[in-house]
Structures are given as structure tokens and as C-alpha cells.
C-alpha positions as CSV (number, residue, x, y, z in Angstrom):
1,X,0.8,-11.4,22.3
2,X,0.9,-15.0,22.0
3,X,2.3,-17.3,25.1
4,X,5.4,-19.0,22.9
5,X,6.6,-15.5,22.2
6,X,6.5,-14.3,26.0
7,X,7.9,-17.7,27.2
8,X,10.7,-17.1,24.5
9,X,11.2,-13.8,25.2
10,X,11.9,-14.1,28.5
11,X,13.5,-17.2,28.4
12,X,16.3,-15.6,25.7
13,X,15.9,-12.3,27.9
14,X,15.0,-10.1,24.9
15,X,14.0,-6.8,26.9
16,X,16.0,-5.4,29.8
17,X,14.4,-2.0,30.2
18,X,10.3,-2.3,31.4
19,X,7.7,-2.6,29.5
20,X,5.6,1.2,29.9
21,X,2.9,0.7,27.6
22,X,1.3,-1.6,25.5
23,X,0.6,-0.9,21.3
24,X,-2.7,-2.3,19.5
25,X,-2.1,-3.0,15.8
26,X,-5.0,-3.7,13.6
27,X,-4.8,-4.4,9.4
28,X,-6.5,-3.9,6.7
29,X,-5.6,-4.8,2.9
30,X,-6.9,-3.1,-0.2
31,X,-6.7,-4.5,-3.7
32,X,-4.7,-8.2,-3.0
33,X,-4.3,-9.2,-6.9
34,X,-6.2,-12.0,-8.2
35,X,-3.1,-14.6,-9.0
36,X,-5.1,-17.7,-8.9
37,X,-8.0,-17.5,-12.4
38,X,-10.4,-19.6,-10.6
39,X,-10.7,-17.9,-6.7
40,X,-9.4,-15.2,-5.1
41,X,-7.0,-15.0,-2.5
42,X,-7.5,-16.5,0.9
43,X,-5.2,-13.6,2.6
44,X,-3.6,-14.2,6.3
45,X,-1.0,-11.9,7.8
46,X,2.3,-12.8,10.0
47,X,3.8,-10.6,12.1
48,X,7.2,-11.3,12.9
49,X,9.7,-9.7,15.4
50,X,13.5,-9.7,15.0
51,X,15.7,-11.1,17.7
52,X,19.5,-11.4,17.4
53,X,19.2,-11.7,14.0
54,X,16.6,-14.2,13.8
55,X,12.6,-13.6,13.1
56,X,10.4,-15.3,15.5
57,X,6.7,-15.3,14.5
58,X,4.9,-13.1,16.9
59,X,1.1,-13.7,15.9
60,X,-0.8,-14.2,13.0
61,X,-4.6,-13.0,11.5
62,X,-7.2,-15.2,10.9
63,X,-7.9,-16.2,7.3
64,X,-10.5,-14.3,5.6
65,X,-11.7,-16.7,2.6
66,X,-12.1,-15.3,-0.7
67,X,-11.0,-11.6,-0.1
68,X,-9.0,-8.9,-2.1
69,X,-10.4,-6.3,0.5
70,X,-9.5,-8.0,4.2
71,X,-10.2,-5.9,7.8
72,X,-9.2,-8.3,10.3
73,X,-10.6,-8.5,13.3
74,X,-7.6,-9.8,15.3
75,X,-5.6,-7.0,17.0
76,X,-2.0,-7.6,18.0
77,X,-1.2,-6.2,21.2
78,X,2.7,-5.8,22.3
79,X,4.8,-4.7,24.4
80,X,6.5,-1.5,23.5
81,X,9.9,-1.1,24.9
82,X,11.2,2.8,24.6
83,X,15.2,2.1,25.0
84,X,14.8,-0.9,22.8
85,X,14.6,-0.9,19.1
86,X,11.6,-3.5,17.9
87,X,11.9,-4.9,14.6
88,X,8.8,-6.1,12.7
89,X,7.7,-7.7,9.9
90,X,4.3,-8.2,8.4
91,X,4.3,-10.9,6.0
92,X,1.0,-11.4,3.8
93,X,-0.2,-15.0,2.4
94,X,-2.4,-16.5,0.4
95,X,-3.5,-19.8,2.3
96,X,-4.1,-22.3,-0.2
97,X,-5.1,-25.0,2.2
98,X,-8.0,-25.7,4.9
99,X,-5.4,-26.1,7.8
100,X,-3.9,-22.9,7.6
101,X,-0.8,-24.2,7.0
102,X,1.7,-22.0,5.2
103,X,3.5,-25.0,3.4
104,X,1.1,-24.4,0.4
105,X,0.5,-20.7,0.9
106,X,2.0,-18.1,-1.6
107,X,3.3,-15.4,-0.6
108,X,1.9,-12.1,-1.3
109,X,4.1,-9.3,-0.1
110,X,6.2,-8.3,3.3
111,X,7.1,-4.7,4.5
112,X,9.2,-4.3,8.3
113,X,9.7,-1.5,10.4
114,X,10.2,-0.5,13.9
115,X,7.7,-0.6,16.7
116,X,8.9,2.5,17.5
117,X,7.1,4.1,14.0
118,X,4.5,2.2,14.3
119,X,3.9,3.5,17.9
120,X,4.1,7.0,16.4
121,X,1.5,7.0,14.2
122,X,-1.7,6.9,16.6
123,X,-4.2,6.9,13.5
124,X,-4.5,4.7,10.5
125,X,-1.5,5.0,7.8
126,X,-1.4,2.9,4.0
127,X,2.2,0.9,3.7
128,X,2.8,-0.1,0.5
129,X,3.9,-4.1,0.8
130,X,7.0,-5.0,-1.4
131,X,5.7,-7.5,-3.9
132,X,6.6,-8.5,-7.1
133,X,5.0,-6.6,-9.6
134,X,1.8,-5.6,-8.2
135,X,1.3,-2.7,-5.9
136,X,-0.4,-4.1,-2.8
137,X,-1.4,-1.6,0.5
138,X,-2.1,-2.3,4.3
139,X,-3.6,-0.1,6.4
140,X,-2.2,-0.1,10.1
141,X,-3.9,1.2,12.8
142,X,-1.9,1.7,16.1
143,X,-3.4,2.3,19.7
144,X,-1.0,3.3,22.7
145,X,-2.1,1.9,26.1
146,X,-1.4,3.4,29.3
């Protein structure tokens, strides 16, 4: 988990109850469309988590160029809070720029859920990603730690 969301966390004192064990999520995307005629997509994902009605960016993936069939290799690890419902969202770009910047990315496709699920499924699950007018999946592996 990144050090700006810990420091925020605790700072806005987001979790009350202790933290007993820690998730792992890992992605995968299959079949990103080809928008752009002349490359294909240079895919990142954002995961965001929803506090007092706000979504703070969590983490993101590293940018795999030129990929319609991304496995990152960056795993998310969280907190996992049992008494408190967890609210994420994973948002999918297409980074258009070489700083990573997401002011000229298009965006590709978001689905949320609840840590809480996600924790629940212990083996890789597809998640369809609501986009426009192409059908889009992730695959989300989730590890419990003790």
C-alpha cells in the first residue's frame, strides 16, 4: 500500500477496528479493444478506495506498452478491515503519454466492489469492466495473509 494512503488514512482516521490480515490483489486484462488505428493500447490500472464519500487513489499498475492482453506484475497489498466495509474501484487507462500522466489517457472501463468480495474469492475470478460499448474483462486474483 502506498505511504500517501497510510499517512492519509491515519491522519483522517479511516479504520477504527484492527487491521487482522492483509489481501494481495493481482490483474490481468483480456481483449482491451484497439480504439486508437495506428497502436494498441498502453493499459494502466487505478485502484481507488472510497472514503466519506470521496475516492482517494490507492495504487496504480505499471504501464504495459502496446498490450490488449496485460498480467501485471504489481500486486496491491491492503489492509483488510472485517467490521469495516472497503469500497474499491479499479479504473482502467490507456496512457497516451511517456510520463504516465493520466491528463492524456482515455479511459477504458471501471468496475467497484467491496474488499470484503474480493477477500472472498481466494482464486482468480473474470469481472466484466463497465465500458462503453465494448465488453472488456479483468481477472483478479486475491491472496489472504495471516
Amino acid at each position: 500500500m502506498s505511504d500517501i494512503y497510510e499517512s492519509a488514512a491515519n491522519s483522517l482516521g479511516l479504520f477504527s477496528s484492527p487491521c487482522l490480515t492483509k489481501v494481495e490483489l493481482r490483474l490481468t486484462c483480456k481483449g482491451i479493444s484497439d480504439r486508437d488505428a495506428l497502436s494498441k493500447p498502453d493499459p494502466c490500472f487505478i485502484l481507488k478506495m472510497q472514503s466519506h464519500g470521496q475516492w482517494m487513489e490507492v495504487d496504480r499498475t505499471e504501464v504495459i506498452r502496446s498490450c490488449v492482453n496485460p498480467t501485471y506484475s504489481k500486486v496491491f497489498t491492503l489492509d483488510f478491515y472485517f467490521e469495516e466495509v472497503q469500497r474499491l474501484r479499479f479504473e482502467l487507462y490507456d496512457i497516451n503519454s511517456s510520463h504516465n500522466g493520466l491528463k492524456e489517457a482515455t479511459f477504458l472501463g471501471s468496475v467497484e466492489c467491496t474488499l470484503g468480495q474480493v477477500s472472498q474469492i481466494q482464486t482468480s475470478t473474470s469481472v466484466r469492466l463497465k465500458v462503453s460499448r465494448d465488453a472488456l474483462y479483468y481477472s483478479l486474483i486475491s491472496s489472504l495473509l495471516h
